[in-house]
N, C-alpha and C positions, 0 to 999 in steps of 0.2 A: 255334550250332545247325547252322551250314555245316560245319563244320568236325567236330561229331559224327556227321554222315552219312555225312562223308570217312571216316572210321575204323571207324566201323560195318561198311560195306563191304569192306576192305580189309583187315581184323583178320580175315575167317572164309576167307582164304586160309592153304594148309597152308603153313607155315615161316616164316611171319610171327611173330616172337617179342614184338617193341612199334611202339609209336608214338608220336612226340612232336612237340611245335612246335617248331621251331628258327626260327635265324636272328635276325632284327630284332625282330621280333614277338616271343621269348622275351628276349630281353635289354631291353627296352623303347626299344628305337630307332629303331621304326619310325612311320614318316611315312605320306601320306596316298598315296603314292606304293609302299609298303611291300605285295609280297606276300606270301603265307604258306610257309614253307617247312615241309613236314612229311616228317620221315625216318620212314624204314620201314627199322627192325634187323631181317634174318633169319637165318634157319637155311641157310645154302650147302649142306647137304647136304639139304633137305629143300624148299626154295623151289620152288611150282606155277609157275612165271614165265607162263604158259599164262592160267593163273586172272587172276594178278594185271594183264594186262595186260588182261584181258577187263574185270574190274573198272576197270582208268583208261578203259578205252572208255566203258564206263556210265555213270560220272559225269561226263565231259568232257561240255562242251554240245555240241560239235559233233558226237560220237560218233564222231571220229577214226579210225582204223586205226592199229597201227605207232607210239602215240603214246608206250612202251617203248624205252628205247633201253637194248640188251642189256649184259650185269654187263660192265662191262672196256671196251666201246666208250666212255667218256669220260676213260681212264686209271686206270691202276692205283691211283689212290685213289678218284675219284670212281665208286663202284660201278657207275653208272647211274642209272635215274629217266624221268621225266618234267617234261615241263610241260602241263600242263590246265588249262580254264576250268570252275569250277565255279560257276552260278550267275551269271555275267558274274565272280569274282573269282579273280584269278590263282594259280596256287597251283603250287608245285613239289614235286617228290613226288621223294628223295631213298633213296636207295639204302646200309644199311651191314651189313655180313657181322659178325654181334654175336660170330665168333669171333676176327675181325680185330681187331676196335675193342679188345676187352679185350686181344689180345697189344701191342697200341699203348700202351695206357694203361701198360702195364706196365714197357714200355719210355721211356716217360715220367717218371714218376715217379721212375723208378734215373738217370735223368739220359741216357737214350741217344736225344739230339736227332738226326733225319735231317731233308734237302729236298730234295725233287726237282722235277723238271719237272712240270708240270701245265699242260692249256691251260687256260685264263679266271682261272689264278693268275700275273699273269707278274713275280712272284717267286720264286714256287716255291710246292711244296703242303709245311709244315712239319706235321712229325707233331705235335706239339701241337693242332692245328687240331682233332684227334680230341679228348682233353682239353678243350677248349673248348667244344664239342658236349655233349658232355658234362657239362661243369660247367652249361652256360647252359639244355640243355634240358629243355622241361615234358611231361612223360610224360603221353600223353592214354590211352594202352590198354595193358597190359601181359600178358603168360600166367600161369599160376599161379608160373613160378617167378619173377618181378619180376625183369626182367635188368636194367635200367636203374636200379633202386636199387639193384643190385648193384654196377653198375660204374661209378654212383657214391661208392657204399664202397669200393671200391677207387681212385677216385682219388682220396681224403680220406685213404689211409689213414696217410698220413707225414704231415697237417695239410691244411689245405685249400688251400694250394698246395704241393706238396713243395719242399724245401731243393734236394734234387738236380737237379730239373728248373729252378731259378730260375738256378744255379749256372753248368749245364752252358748255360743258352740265353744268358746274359749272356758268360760267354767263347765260345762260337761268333759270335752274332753283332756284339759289339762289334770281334773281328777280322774279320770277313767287311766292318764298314765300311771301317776302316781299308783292307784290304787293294783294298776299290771304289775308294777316293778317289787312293787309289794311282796305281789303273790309269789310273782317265779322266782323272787330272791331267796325263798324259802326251798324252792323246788331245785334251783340249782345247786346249792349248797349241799343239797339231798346226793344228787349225783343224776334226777331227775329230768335232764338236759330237753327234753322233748316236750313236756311242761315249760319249763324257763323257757324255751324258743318261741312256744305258741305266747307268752306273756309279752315277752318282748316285741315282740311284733305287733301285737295288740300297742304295746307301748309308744313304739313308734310311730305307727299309724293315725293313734292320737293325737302325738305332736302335730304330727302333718295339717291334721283339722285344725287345729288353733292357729298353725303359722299360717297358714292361708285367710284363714280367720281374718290374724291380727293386719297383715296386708291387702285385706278388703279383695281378696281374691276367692272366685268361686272354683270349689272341689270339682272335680267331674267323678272321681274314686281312688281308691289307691293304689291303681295300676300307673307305674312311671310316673306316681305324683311327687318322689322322695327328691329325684334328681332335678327336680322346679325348685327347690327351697332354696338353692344358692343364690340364686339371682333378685330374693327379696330384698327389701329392707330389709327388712325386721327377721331375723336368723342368727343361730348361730352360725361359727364359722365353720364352714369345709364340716356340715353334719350327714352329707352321704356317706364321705370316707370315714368319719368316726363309727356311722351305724357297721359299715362292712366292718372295720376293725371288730366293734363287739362281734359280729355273728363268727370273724374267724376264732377270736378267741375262745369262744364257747365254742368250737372245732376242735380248738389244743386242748381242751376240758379245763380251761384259765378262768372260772366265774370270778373270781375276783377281780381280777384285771376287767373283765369284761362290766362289770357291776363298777367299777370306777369312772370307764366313759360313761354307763349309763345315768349315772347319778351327777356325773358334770351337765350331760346332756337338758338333764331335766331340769338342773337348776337354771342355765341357762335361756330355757325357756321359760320357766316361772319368772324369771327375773325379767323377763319383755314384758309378760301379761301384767306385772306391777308396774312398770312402769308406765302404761297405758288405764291404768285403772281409774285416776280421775275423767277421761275423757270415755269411757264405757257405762260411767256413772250418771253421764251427762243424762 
């Protein structure tokens, strides 16, 4: 009923096209600790920004000012948004240009994977991420012309996970490991530890995209994505506790040791991506 009031509100703004729950809360992963994330698709050439901020005034408990932070101040993907207390519960109000999101998806599914910088991503913001949004969110409000069924028809429309986008994220990112483990092998060996960590992570991350990838599952990012891998198919075994074992060891200053799981880790997963390769070829 919180959460109908939320949208009530905030749907009779002009250029507002939907509304949905995302996040944790649509995917069913959220804890008690879990707040609610609700995107707002609009119309870029028609969005009140005026309106809509007067409205997160109104609902926020404390009736904030400024509680808007304008389309582009949080990077070129993250449109903008808020955070408001409704009610004492936390709720983030999420920002997407629904003429963006569809050129995304589109790009997507033909297999044309980008990353870039992002702050509070520090892997990077993978266009997929849009796709996931997507695939995971429950439309609470829409206008008469349903953009959010829509562009979910459109991202079904090569199957519900497309061939090309599984294709294209599995050879990007199982070279972007490689190519990590590369560098920080060089860097730990140094005595560089801070280097080799940042690589490693990178490394790991990567995997993540491909095993999700290769189990036709969509990313949402790489926050609490590591501890999903268990429950694939297609995984190695027990790879959360192997990842902790690396990062303790590069603790004890042990890069060898640590550079042993990593290089089992990786073959392991190269050795999925082959064996999937005639049907990626398809």
């Amino acid at each position: 009923m919180l959460i109908d009031k939320i949208v009530e509100s905030i749907s009779t703004v002009q250029g507002v096209k939907a509304i949905a729950l995302g996040g944790s809360q649509s995917r069913g992963e959220a804890d008690i600790q879990s707040d609610y994330d609700i995107g707002v698709y609009y119309d870029a050439d028609t969005l009140d920004i005026t309106a809509l901020e007067q409205r997160l005034k109104e609902l926020d408990d404390g009736h904030k000012d400024d509680l808007l932070n304008p389309l582009g101040q949080w990077g070129p993907w993250i449109n903008g948004g808020a955070w408001i207390t409704f009610n004492d519960m936390p709720v983030d109000i999420l920002l997407r240009d629904i003429k963006r999101v569809e050129a995304v998806l589109q790009d997507c599914i033909e297999g044309n994977i980008t990353i870039d910088y992002q702050c509070g991503h520090p892997f990077g913001f993978v266009n997929t991420i849009y796709a996931a949004e997507t695939h995971y969110c429950k439309p609470l409000w829409q206008d008469k012309s349903e953009p959010l069924n829509r562009l979910k028809a459109l991202l079904y429309s090569k199957g519900e996970y497309s061939p090309q986008m599984r294709e294209a994220v599995v050879k990007k990112f199982l070279w972007e490991a490689w190519f990590s483990l590369t560098c920080g092998r060089k860097a730990a060996f140094k005595g560089d530890i801070n280097y080799a960590m940042g690589s490693v992570f990178r490394a790991v991350c990567s995997w993540v995209e491909v095993l999700y990838a290769l189990n036709n599952r969509y990313l949402m990012n790489e926050k609490g994505a590591l501890k999903w891998v268990d429950a694939f198919e297609m995984k190695p075994i027990d790879m959360e506790v192997r990842v902790r074992t690396v990062y303790k060891f590069f603790a004890d200053g042990d890069a060898e040791k640590a550079y042993q799981v990593l290089d089992e880790l990786h073959g392991e997963v190269e050795g999925l991506t082959n064996e999937i390769q005639p049907i990626l070829l398809e």
